[in-house]
C-alpha positions as CSV (number, residue, x, y, z in Angstrom):
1,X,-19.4,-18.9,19.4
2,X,-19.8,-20.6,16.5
3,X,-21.1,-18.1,14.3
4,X,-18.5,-15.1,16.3
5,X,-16.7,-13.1,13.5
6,X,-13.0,-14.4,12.6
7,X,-11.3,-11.7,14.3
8,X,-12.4,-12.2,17.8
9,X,-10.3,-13.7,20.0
10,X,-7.8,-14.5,16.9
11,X,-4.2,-14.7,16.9
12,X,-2.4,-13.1,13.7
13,X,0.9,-13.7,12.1
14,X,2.6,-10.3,11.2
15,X,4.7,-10.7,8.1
16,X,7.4,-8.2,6.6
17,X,7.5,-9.0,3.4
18,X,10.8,-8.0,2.7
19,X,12.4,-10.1,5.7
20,X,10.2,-13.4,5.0
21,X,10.8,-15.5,1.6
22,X,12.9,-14.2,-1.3
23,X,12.4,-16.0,-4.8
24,X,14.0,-13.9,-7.1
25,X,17.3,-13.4,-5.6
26,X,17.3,-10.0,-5.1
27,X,18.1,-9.8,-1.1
28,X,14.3,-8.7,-0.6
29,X,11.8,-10.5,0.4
30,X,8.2,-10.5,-2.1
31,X,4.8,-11.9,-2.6
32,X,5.8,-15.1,-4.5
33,X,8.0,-16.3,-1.2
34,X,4.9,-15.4,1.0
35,X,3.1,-18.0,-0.7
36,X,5.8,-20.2,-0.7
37,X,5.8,-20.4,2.7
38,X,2.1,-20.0,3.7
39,X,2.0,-24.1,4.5
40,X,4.6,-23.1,7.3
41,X,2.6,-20.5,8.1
42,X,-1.2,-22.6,8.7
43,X,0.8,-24.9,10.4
44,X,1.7,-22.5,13.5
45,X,-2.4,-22.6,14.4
46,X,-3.0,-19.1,13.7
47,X,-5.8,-17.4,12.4
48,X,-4.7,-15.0,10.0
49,X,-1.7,-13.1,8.4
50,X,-1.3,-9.6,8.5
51,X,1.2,-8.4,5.4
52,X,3.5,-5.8,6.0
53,X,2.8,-3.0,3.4
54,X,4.1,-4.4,-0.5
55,X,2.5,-1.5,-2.5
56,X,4.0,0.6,-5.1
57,X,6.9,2.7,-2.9
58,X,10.3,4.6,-3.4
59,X,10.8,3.0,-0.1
60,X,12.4,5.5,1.9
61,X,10.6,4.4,4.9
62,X,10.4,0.6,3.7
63,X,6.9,0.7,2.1
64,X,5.1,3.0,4.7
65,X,5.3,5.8,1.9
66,X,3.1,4.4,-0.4
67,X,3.4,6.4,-4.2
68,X,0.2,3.9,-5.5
69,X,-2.5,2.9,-3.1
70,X,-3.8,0.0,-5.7
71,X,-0.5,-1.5,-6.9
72,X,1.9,-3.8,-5.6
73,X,5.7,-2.6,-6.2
74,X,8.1,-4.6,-8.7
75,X,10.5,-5.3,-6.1
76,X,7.5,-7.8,-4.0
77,X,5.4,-9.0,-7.6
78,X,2.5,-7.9,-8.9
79,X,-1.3,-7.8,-8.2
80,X,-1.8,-11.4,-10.2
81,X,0.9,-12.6,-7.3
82,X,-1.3,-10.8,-4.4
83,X,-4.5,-12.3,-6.2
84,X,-2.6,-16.3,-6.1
85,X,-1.4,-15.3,-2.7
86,X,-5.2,-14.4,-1.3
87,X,-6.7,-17.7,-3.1
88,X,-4.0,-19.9,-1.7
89,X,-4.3,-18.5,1.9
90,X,-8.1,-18.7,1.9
91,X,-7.5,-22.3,0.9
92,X,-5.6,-22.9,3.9
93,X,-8.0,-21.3,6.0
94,X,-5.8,-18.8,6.6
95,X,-7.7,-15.2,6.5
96,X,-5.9,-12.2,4.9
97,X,-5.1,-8.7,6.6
98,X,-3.0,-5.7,4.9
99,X,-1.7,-2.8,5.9
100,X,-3.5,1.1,4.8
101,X,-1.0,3.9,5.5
102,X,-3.8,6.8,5.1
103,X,-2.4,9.6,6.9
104,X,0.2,10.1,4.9
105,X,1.4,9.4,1.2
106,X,5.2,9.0,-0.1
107,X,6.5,13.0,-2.1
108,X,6.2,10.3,-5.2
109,X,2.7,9.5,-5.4
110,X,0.8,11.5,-7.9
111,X,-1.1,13.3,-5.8
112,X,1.7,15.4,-4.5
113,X,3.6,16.0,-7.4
114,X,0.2,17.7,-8.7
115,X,0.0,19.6,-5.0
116,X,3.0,20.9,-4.4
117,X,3.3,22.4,-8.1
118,X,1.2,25.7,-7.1
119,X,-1.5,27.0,-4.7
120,X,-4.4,27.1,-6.8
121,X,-4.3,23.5,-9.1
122,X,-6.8,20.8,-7.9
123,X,-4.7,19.2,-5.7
124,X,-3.7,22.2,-4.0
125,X,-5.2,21.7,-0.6
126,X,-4.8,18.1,-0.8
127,X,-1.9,17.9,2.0
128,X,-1.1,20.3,4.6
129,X,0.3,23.6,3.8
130,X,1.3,26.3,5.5
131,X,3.3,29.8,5.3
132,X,6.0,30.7,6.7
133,X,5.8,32.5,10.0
134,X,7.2,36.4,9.7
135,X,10.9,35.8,10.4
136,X,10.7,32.2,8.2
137,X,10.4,29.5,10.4
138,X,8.4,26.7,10.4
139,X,4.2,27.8,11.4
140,X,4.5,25.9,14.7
141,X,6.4,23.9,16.6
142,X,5.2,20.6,15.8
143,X,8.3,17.8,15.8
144,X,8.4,14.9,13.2
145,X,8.3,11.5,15.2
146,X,11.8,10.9,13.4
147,X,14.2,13.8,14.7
148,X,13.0,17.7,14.1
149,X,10.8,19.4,12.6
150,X,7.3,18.2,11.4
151,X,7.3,20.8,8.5
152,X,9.5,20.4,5.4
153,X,9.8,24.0,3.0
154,X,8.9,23.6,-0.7
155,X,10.0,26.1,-3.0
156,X,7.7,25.7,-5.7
157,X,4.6,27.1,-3.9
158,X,6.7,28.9,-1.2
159,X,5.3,27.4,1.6
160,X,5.7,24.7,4.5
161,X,3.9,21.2,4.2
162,X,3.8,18.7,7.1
163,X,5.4,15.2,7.9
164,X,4.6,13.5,10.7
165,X,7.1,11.4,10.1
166,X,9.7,11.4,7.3
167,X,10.3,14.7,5.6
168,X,9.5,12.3,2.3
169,X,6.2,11.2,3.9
170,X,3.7,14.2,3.6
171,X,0.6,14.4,5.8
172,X,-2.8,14.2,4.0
173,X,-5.1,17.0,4.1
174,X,-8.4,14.9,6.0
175,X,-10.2,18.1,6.3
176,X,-10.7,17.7,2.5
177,X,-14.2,15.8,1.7
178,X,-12.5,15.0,-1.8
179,X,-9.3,13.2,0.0
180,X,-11.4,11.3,2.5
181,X,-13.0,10.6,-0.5
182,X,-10.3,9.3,-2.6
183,X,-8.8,7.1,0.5
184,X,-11.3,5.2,1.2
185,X,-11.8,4.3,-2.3
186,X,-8.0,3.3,-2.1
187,X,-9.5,0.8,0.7
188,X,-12.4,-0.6,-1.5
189,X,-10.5,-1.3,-3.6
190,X,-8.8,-4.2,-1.6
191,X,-11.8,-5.2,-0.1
192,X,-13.4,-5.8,-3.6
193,X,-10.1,-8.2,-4.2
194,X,-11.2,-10.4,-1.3
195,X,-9.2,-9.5,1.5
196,X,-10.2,-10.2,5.4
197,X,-9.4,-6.9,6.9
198,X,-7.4,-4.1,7.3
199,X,-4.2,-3.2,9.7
200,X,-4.6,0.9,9.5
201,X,-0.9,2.1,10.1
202,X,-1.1,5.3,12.6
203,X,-4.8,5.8,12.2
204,X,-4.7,8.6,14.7
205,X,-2.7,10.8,12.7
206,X,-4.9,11.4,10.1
207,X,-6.1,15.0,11.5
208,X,-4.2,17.7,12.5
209,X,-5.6,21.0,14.4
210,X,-6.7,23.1,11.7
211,X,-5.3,26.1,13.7
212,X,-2.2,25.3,14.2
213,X,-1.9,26.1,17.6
214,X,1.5,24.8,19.1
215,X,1.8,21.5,21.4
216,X,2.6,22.9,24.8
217,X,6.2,21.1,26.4
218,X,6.1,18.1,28.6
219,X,8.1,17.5,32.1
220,X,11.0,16.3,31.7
221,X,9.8,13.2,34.0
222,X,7.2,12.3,31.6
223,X,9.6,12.4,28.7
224,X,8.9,8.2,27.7
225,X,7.7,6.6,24.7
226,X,8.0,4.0,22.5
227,X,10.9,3.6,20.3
228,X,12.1,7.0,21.5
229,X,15.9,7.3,21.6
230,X,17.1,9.3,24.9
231,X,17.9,12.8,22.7
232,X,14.7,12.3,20.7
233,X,12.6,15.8,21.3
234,X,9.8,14.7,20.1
235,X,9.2,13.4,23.6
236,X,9.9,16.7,24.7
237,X,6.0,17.6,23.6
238,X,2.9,16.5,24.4
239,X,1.1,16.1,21.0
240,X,-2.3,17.6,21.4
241,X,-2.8,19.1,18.1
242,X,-0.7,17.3,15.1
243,X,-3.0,14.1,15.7
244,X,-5.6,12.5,17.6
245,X,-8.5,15.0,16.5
246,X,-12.0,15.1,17.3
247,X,-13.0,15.1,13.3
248,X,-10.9,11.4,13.1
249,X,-14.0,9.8,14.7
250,X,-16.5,10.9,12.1
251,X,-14.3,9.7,9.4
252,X,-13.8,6.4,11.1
253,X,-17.3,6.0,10.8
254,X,-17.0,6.9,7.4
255,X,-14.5,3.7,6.6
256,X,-16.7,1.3,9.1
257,X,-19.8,2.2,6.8
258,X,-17.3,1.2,3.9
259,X,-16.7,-2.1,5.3
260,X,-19.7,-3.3,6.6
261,X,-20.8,-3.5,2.7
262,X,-18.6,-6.9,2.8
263,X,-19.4,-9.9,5.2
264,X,-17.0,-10.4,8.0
265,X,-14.2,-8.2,7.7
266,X,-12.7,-6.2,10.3
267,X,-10.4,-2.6,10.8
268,X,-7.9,-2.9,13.0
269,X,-6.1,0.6,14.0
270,X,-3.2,1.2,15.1
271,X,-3.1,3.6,17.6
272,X,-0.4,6.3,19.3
273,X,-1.6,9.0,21.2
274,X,-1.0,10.7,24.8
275,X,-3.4,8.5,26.2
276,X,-3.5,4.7,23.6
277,X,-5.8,3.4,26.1
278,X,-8.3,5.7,26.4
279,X,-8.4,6.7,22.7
280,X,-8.8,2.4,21.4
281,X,-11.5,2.7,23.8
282,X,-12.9,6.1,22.0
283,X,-12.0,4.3,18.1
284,X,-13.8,1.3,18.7
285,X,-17.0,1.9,20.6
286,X,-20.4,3.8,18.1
287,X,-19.8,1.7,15.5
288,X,-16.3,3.0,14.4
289,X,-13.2,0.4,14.5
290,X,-13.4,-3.2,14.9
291,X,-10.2,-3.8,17.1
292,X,-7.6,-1.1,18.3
293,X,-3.7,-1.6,18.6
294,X,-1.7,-0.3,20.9
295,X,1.8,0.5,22.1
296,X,1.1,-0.4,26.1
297,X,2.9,-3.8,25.9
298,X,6.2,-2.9,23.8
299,X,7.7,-1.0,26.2
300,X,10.7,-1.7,28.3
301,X,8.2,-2.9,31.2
302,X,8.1,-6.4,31.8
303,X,6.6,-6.9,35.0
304,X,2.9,-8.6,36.4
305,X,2.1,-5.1,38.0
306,X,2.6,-3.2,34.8
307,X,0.7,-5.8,32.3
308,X,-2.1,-5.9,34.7
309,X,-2.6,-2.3,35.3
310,X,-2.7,-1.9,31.2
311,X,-5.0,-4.7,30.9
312,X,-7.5,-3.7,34.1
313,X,-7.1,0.0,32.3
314,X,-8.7,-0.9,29.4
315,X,-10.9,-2.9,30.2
316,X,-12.6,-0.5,32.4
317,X,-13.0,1.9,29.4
318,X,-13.7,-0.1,26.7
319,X,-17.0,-1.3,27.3
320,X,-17.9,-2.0,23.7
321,X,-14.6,-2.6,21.8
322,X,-12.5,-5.6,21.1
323,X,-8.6,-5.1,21.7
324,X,-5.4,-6.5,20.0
325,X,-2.8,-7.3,21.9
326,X,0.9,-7.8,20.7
327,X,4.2,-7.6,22.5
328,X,6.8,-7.3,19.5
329,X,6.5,-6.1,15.9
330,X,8.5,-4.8,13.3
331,X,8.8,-1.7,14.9
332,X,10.1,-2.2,18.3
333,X,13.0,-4.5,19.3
334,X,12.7,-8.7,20.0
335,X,10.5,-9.3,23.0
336,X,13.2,-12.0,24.4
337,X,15.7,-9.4,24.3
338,X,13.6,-6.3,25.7
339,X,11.8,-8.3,28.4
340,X,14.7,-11.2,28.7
341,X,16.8,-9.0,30.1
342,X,20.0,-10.7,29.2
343,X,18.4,-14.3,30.1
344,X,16.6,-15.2,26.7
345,X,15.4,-19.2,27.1
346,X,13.4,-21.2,25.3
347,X,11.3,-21.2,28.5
348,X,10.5,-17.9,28.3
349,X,9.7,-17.4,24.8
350,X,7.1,-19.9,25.1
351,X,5.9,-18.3,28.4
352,X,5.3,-14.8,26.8
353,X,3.3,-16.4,24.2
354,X,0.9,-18.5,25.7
355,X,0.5,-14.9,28.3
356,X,-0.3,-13.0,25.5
357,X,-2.3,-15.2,23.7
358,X,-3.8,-15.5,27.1
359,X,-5.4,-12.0,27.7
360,X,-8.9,-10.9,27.0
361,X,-8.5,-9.9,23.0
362,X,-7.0,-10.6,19.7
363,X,-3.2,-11.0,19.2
364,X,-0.8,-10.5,16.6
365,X,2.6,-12.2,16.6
366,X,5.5,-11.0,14.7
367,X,8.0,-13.4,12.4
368,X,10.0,-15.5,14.1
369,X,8.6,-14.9,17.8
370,X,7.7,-18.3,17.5
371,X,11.8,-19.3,17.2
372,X,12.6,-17.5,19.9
373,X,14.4,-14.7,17.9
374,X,16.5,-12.4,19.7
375,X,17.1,-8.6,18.5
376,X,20.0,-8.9,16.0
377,X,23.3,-6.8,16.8
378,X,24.1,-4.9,13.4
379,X,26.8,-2.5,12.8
380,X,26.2,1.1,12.0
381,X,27.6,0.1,8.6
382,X,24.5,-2.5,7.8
383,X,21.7,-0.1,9.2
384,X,18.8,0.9,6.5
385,X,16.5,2.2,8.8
386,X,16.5,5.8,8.7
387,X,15.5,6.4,12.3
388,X,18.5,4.0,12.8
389,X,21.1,5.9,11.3
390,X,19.6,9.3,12.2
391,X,19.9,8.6,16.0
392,X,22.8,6.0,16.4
393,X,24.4,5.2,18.7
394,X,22.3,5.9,21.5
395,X,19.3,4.7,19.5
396,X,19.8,1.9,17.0
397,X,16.7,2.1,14.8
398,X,14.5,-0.8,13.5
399,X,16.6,-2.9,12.0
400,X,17.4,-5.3,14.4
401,X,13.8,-6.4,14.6
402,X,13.9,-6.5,10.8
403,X,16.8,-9.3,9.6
404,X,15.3,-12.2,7.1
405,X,13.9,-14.9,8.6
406,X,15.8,-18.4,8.9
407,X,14.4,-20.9,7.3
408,X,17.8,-23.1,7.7
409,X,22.0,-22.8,8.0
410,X,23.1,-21.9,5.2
411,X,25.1,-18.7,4.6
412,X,21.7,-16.7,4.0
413,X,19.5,-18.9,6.3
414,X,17.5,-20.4,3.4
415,X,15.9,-16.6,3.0
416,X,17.8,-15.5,-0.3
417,X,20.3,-17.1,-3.1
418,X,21.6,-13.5,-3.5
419,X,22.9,-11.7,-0.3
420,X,20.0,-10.1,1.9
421,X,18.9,-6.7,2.3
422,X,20.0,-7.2,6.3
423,X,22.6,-9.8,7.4
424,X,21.4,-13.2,9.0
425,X,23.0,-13.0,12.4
426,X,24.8,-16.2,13.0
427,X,22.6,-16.9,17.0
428,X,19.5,-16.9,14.3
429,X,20.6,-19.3,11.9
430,X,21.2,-21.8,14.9
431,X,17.5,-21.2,15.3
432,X,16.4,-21.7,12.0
433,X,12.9,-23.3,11.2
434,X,14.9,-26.8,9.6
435,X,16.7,-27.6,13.1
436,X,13.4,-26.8,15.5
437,X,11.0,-28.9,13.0
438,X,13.0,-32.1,13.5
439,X,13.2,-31.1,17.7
440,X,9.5,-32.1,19.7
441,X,11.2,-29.9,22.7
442,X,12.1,-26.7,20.1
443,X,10.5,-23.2,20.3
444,X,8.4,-23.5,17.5
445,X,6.8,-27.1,18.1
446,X,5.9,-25.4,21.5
447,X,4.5,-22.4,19.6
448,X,2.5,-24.9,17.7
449,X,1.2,-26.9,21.2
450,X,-0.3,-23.6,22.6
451,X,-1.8,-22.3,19.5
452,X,-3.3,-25.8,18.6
453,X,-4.7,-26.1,22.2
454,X,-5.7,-22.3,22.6
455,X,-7.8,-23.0,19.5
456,X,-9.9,-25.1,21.6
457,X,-10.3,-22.9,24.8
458,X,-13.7,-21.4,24.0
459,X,-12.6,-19.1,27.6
460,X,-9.3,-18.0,26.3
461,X,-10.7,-16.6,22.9
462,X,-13.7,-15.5,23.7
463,X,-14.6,-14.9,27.4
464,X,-14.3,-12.2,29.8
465,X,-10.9,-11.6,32.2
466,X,-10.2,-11.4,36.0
467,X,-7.1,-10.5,38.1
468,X,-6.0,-11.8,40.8
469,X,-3.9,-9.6,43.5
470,X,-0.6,-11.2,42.9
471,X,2.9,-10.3,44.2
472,X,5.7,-10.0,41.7
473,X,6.6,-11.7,39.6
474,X,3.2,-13.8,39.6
475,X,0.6,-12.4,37.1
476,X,-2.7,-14.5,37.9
477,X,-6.2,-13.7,36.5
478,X,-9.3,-15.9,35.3
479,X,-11.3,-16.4,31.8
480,X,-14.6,-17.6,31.4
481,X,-16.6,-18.3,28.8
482,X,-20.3,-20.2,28.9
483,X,-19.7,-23.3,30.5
484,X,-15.8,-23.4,30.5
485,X,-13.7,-21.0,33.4
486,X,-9.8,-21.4,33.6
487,X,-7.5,-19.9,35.9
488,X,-4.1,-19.0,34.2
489,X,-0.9,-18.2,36.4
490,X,2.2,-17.1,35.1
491,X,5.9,-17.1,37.1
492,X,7.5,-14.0,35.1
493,X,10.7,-14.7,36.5
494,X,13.1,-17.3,36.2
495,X,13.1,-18.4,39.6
496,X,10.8,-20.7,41.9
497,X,7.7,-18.7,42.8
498,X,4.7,-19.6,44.7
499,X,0.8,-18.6,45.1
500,X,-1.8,-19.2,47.6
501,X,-4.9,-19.7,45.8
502,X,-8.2,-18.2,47.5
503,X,-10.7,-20.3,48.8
504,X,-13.2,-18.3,46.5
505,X,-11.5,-19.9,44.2
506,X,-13.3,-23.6,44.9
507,X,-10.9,-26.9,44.2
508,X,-9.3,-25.4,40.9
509,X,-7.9,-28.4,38.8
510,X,-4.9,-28.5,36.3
511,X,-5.7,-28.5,32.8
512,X,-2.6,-30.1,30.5
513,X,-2.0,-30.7,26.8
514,X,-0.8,-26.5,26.5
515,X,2.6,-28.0,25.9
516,X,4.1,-25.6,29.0
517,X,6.1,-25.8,31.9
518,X,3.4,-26.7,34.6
519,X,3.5,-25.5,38.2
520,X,2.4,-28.3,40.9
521,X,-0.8,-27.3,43.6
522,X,-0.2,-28.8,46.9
523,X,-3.1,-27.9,49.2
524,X,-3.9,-24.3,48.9
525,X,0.0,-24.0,47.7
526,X,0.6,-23.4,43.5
527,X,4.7,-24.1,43.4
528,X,5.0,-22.3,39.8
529,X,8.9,-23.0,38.8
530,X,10.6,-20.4,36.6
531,X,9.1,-19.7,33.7
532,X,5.8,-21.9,35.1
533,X,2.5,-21.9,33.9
534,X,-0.4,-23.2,35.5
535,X,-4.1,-23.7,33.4
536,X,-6.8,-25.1,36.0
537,X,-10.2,-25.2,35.4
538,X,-12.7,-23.9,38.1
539,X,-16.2,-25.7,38.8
């Protein structure tokens, strides 16, 4: 697979821009401290870096209202810093992905100042409008992802316009030719800079029913999602009709024409929807989407049963796609805190990696899963997030995900001289990158084992994926790929667990130099201690 494109079977380093490297001071991370830090970065073993969104931004929702498509916002440089930022990562062999928020724009970009001044300029049907229903209420009842209603009133054309998701973050119009148009124009233009690929931020939302017609209420059994705080109604719907339209797939072929223009880039969606499995499988098969990105793996469930259900799911649907894996982001809390369960090890943080990084797929990796970073406790009086403070206390927002990494133990963890936009909790500074780069037995130089020896597992990046039946809390499944077939067995608990391997399974035998706990075979008998691992290779 010499010749494979980049992105198959490649792990990528999610950065947040404002939580990685500040230069200037300012308590915010920005382009100039990416760079600084993209030797740390190469030397992890992955692939490629995906950058949180840096564009031009009033920030109310932390760059995901974007005000200018083609400019990088003051606070994180300038384009000349992006530009020294893409030569220096291609130098390292690092390949560059950004984010592309095109469903929605911030109420400060240009084009909605011109919309919402009238119904009849240019612009006018550029976003979604609607009137009033007869007693003035909202036209349906769609429900913004962040707490109430999806439609905000503006007085100066007297009519509704809908937000998906802050009341500051209107919904595009992609029933317009002209705005379809005009975004993927936004997207050439950072393809023409040089960059690798793009992350597409809610890619399913770009559509809404053009009639209107309410989403009918969901059991309240079924009432789970993502990120949802227990009160939240929008899980009270299912959302049939403010996204996931049929006219998204033309337009996805639309942007994959775009981009097969340049050599060897790839689209990566990120996709939401009543069904995520079902509709990656639908976005990346016709020639539409390179990858799709999904939600399945950053729930509460941590358990072999539900991660091989999700995986078998797929894969029995998406017969011509490529999927991208992930288990935390900047959007969800820490891994080692949501699947740790109150017993966060070093053990296990190297353990959910190397499973990850194990499945059929890409992968992307967030900051600081490779220290073993916990969710950070914050008070209600350090919160930013406005999902956060909207729906404390029984949901804390996105924050805690969020805090700067630590590079070392100072007061602001070697992120900032000036004090950071989050606080440093004091667990992460004890974690920082200075203490585990002088330990061989630390997180990260574990991190680094596994991705240096993944990279040359031709079966785990490229071949095709088995399961085993397996009993909690063993998940057990094989990869093969030309002449190489492994077997890889994970012990999801902290306790001693055992397997009896089939016979179909020939005289399987241990493959080492992963850097992992590794289980013992005695007979037909795998002894997997907690947190084992066990990579065999089958004749």
């Amino acid at each position: 697979m010499s010749d494979a494109s980049w992105w198959r079977g490649a792990v990528t380093y999610q950065i947040y821009p404002r939580s990685f490297q500040d230069t200037d001071g300012d308590g915010v991370g920005d382009l100039p401290g990416i760079i600084e830090r993209l030797d740390y970065v190469a030397s992890l073993g992955v692939d490629a870096i995906w950058i949180a969104p840096f564009f031009k931004s009033p920030m109310a929702d932390f760059g995901y209202d974007i005000a200018d498509y083609r400019n990088v916002d003051p606070l994180f440089g300038t384009l000349a810093d992006f530009d020294r930022l893409l030569t220096k990562a291609h130098g390292l062999g690092l390949k560059v992905m950004i984010d592309q928020v095109l469903s929605h724009t911030s109420v400060e970009h240009e084009w909605f100042h011109e919309s919402r001044q009238s119904r009849n300029n240019p612009k006018a049907d550029w976003y979604v409008w609607a009137d009033a229903r007869d007693d003035g209420g909202a036209p349906n009842n769609w429900l913004s992802l962040f707490g109430g209603s999806a439609w905000q009133w503006e007085p100066r054309r007297g009519q509704y316009y809908l937000h998906n998701f802050l009341t500051s973050q209107p919904d595009l119009n992609f029933h317009r030719a002209e705005v379809r148009a005009a975004i993927l124009d936004s997207v050439r233009f950072w393809l023409d800079k040089g960059v690798d690929g793009v992350r597409l931020d809610a890619i399913n939302f770009c559509f809404h029913d053009r009639q209107l017609r309410d989403n009918p209420p969901k059991p309240k059994e079924k009432r789970v999602g993502r990120g949802f705080s227990p009160d939240n109604p929008y899980a009270f719907q299912y959302h049939y009709y403010n996204n996931t339209q049929p006219e998204n797939l033309a337009f996805l072929g639309e942007l994959r024409a775009l981009m097969d223009r340049y050599p060897d880039v790839a689209a990566l969606g990120e996709i939401s929807s009543e069904d995520s499995l079902a509709t990656m499988a639908e976005y990346t098969r016709d020639g539409r989407l390179h990858m799709g990105y999904s939600f399945e793996l950053l729930t509460d469930d941590f358990s072999a049963g539900h991660i091989r259900s999700t995986v078998q799911t797929l894969e029995a649907q998406m017969t011509e796609g490529w999927p991208c894996w992930a288990i935390s982001n900047h959007d969800v809390e820490r891994v080692l805190t949501r699947w740790g369960r109150g017993q966060a090890s070093g053990q296990l943080a190297n353990l959910l990696t190397a499973m990850v990084c194990s499945l059929r797929g890409s992968v992307c990796v967030y900051q600081g899963e490779e220290l073993g970073l916990t969710e950070a406790e914050l008070p209600f009086e350090s919160l930013q997030d406005p999902y956060g403070i909207a729906f404390w206390p029984q949901f804390k927002g996105r924050d805690g995900c969020r805090t700067p990494m630590p590079w070392s133990d100072d007061a602001h963890a070697g992120f900032s001289r000036g004090m950071p936009w989050l606080p440093v909790p004091r667990e992460h500074r004890a974690l920082a990158v200075a203490h585990q780069e002088a330990d061989p037995h630390s997180v990260l130089n574990g991190f680094r084992t596994f991705m240096h020896w993944r990279q040359q597992q031709p079966a785990l990046r490229w071949g095709d994926i088995h399961f085993l039946d397996t009993a909690e809390p063993v998940l057990a499944f094989t990869r093969r790929f030309a002449q190489q077939s492994l077997l890889v067995v994970f012990n999801l608990a902290d306790a001693v667990a055992e397997l009896t391997l089939p016979d179909t399974l020939g005289k399987p035998v241990a493959v080492d130099g992963h850097g992992l706990l590794q289980a013992h075979l005695v007979g037909r008998q795998l002894q997997l201690p907690g947190h084992g691992v066990w990579f065999a290779s089958l004749s």
